[in-house]
C-alpha positions in Angstrom: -143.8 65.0 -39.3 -141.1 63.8 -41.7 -141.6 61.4 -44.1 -139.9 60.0 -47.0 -141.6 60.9 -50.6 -141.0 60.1 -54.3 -141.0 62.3 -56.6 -141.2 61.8 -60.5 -138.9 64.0 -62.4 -139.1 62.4 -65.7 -141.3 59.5 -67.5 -138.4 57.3 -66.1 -137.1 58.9 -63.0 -138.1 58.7 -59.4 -136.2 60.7 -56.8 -136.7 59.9 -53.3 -136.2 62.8 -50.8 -137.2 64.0 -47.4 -139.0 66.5 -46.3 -140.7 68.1 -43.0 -144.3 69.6 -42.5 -142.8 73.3 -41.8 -143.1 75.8 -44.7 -141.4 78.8 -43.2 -138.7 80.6 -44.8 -135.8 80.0 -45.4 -135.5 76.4 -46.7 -132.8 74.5 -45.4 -131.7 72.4 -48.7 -129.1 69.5 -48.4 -127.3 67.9 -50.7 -125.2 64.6 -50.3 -122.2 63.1 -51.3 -120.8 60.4 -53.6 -122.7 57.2 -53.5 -124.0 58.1 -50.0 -127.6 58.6 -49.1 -130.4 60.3 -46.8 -130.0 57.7 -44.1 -126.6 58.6 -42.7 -126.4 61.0 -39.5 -125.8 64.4 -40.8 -129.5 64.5 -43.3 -130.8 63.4 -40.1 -129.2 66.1 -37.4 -129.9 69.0 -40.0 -133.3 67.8 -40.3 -133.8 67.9 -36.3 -132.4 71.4 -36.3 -135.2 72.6 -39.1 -137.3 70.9 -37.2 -136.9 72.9 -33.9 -136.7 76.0 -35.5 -139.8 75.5 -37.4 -137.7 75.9 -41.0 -138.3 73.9 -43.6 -136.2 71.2 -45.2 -136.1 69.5 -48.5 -132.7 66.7 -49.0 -133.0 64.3 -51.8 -131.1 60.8 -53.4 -129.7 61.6 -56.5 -130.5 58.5 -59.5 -128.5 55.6 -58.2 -128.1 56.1 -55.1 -130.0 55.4 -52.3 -133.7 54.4 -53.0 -133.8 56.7 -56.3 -134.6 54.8 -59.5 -132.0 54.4 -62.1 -128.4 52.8 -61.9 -125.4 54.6 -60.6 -123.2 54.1 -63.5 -125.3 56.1 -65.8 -125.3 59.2 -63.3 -123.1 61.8 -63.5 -122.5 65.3 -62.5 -124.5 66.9 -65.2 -127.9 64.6 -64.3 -127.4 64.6 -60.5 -127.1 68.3 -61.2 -130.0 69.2 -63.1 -132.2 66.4 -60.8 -131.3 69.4 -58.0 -132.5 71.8 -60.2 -135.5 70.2 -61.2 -136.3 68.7 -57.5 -135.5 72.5 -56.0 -138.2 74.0 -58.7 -141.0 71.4 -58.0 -140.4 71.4 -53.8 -138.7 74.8 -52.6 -140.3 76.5 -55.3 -140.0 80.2 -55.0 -138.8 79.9 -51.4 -135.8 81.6 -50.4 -132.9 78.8 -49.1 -129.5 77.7 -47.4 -127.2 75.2 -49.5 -125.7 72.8 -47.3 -123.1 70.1 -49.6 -121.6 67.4 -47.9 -118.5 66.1 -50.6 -120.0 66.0 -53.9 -122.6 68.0 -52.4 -120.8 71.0 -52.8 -119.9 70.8 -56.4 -123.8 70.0 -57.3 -124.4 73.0 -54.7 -122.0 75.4 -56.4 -123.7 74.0 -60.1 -127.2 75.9 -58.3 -125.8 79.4 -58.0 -126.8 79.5 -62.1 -130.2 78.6 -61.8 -131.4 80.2 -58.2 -129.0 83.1 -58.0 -131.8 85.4 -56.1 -133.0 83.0 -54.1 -129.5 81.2 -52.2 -129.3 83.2 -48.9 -126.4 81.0 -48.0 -123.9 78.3 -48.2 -122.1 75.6 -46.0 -119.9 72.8 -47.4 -118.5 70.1 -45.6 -115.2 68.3 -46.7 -116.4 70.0 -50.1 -115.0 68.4 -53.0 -115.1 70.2 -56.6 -113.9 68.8 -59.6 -112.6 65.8 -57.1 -113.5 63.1 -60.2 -110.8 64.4 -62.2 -108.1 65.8 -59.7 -108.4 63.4 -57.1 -109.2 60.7 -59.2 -108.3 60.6 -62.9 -105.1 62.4 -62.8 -104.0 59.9 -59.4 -105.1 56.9 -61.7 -101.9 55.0 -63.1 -101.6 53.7 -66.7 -103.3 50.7 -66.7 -105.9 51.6 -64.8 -106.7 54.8 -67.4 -106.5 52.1 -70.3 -109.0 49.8 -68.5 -111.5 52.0 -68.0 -111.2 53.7 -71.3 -111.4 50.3 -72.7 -114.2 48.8 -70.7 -115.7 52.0 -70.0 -115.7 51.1 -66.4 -113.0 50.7 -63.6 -114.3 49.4 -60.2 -111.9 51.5 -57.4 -111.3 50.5 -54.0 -110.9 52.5 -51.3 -110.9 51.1 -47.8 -114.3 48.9 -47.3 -115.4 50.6 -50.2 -115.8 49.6 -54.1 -116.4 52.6 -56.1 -118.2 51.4 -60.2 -115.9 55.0 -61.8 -117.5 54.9 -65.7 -115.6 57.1 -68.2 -118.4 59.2 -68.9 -118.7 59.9 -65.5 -114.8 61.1 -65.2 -115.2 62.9 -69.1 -118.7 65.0 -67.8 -116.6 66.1 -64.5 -114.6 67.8 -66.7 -117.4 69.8 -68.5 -118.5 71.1 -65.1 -115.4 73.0 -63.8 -116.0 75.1 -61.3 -113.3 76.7 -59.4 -112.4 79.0 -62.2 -116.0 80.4 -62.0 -117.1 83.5 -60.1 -119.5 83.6 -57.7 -120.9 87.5 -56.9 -123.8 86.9 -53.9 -123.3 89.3 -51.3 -124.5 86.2 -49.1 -123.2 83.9 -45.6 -120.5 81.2 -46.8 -118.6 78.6 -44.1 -116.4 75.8 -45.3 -115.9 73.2 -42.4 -113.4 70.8 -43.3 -111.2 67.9 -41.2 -107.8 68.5 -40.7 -107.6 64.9 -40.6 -109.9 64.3 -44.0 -107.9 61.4 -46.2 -110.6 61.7 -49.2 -110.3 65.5 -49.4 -107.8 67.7 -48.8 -108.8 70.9 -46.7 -107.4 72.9 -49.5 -110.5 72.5 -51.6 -112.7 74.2 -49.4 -110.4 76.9 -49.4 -110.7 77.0 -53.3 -114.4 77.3 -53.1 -114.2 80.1 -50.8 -111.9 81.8 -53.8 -115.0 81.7 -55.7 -117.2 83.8 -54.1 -116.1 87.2 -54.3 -118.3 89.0 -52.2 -119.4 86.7 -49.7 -119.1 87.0 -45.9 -116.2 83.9 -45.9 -115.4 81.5 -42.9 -113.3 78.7 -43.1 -113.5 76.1 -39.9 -110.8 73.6 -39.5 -111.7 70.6 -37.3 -109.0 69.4 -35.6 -109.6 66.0 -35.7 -112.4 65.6 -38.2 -112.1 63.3 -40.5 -114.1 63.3 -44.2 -117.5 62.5 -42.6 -117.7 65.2 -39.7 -120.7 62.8 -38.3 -119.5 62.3 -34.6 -122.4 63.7 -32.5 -119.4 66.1 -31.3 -118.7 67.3 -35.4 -122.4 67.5 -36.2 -123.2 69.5 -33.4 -120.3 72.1 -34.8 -121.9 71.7 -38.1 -125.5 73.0 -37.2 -123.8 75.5 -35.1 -122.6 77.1 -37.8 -125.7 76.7 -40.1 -127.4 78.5 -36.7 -125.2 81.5 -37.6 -126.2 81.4 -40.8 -129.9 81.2 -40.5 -129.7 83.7 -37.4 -128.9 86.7 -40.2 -132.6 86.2 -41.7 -134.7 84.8 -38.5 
């Protein structure tokens, strides 16, 4: 019933996504975050909720990441976004669908609104994070560490278990796709759900995405003891909740 595909997007590009067997409308399309991937536990609770509900669902691995082709350090907002774009236009087609960004999700969501403005029925971010490559990255970066990766192009960040590869291109296109000085005018179904106790993000960025939308129905949802992730079986089942009261305004 759902299978992993590949699907060509260029002479040189193969995007691996997931999809389901149902076709009904809406889509449910989710996007991940930074360097993650379609095998961690909220692709896969999202999908099981389409799944009961008969709605389809379409999530994909941006180049570099997961089991897409191409290398991570030549990625940056700009491709991952128009991948989306492209992917959406060759899978969803003309179907009508529900954003769902997880992190870096969100921004590449947000980056949508230009190309499928009729067809977006809705939107849920979680621990959404806009613009995070050059507020909560560059401008936290000391001296030395902005000469060496101006000077090597590269600067390999640590965080916790984790070893981020941060290019300068990568930082320098972030700042070419600002978006929370944009307007956003769908009369459509927003949530933010965000973790009080998120270290990566602060919760103050998902209320800067709500900002946006100017005449959206708005809902912000603070988890108490959430952290960036949200994927306790406890957070996920408050996530799909909330996409439920989404959907439930079109089904």
């Amino acid at each position: 019933m759902n299978k992993y595909k590949f699907l060509k997007i260029s002479p040189s590009k193969k995007i691996r996504y997931l999809i389901n067997k149902y076709k009904k409308k809406p889509y449910v399309v989710f996007l991940h975050g930074f360097m993650s991937d379609l095998e961690g536990e909220k692709p896969k609770k999202i999908l099981k909720y389409c799944n009961s509900k008969k709605l389809g669902f379409f999530a994909m691995e941006y180049s570099g990441h997961g089991k897409s082709s191409g290398k991570f350090t030549q990625g940056n907002i700009t491709k991952w976004t128009n991948e989306v774009k492209i992917s959406i236009n060759k899978v969803v087609k003309k179907n009508k669908f529900i954003l769902i960004g997880s992190s870096m999700g969100s921004w590449l969501s947000l980056n949508q609104f230009k190309f499928f403005h009729s067809q977006i029925l809705g939107f849920l971010g979680i621990g959404s994070a806009p613009e995070f490559l050059e507020n909560l990255m560059w401008k936290k970066f000391n001296s030395k560490m902005k000469n060496e990766i101006k000077k090597k192009g590269i600067y390999y960040l640590k965080h916790g278990n984790y070893e981020y590869p941060i290019t300068y291109q990568l930082i320098k296109d972030g700042k070419k796709n600002k978006i929370l000085n944009k307007k956003i005018l769908n009369k459509i179904h927003v949530t933010m759900i965000h973790g009080k106790k998120d270290e990566v993000v602060p919760v103050n960025y998902s209320r800067k995405v709500l900002k946006i939308f100017k005449n959206a129905n708005k809902k912000l949802l603070i988890i108490k003891n959430g952290d960036h992730s949200l994927s306790s079986k406890r957070n996920l089942k408050k996530i799909t909740a909330e996409l439920n009261s989404i959907i439930s305004n079109f089904i």
